[in-house]
N, C-alpha and C positions, 0 to 999 in steps of 0.2 A: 728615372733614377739611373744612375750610371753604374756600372759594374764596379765594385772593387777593386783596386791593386796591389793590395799586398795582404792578399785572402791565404788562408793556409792550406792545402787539403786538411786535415786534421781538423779547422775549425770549418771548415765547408760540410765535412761529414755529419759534426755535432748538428750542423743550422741544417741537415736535406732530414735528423730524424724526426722532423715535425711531420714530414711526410711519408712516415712508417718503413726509413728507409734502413736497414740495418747492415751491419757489414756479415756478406757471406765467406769471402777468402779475399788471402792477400798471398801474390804473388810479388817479391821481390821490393818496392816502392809503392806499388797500383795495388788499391786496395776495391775491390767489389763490390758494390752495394746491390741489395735488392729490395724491394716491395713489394707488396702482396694485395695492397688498395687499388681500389680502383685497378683493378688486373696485376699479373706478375710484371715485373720491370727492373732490368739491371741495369746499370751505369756503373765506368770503372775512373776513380777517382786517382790521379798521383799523390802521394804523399810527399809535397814536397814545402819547403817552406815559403815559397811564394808561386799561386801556378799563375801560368803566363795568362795574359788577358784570355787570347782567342781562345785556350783549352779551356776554362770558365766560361767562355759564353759559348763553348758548344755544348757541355754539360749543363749549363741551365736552359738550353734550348730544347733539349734532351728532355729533360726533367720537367719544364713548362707543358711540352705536348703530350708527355703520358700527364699529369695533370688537367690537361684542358682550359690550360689560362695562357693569356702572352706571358713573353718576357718580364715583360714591367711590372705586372701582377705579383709574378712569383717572385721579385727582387724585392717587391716591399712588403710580401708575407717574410721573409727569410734576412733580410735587414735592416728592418723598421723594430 
């Protein structure tokens, strides 16, 4: 499955709280998230209205490995 292009952070946040992710602070654009599954875990998201490819697939790279699934896995929990 192919990543996204014109993903929002905003609706990227909505689709990571499947995975218990919630926002802890926002700093200017960049917004926080944390989880507490499967271990503690932050990733900081931009709030922008389209992020660029490579900052989406480092954060779903991010997000895959505290997970424990590939890439692909986690694109088509979160897009399908």
């Amino acid at each position: 499955m192919r990543i996204p292009r014109d993903l929002s952070g905003t609706k990227l946040i909505r689709r990571l709280r499947r995975f218990g992710y919630e926002v802890t602070r926002q700093t200017g654009s960049h917004i926080r998230l944390t989880t507490h599954e499967k271990g503690e875990h932050h990733v900081t998201v931009p709030n922008h209205d389209s992020l660029r490819v490579g900052t989406l697939a480092a954060i779903l790279e991010k997000v895959a490995e505290h997970q424990g699934v590939d890439r692909e896995k986690l694109l088509e929990q979160l897009f399908s």
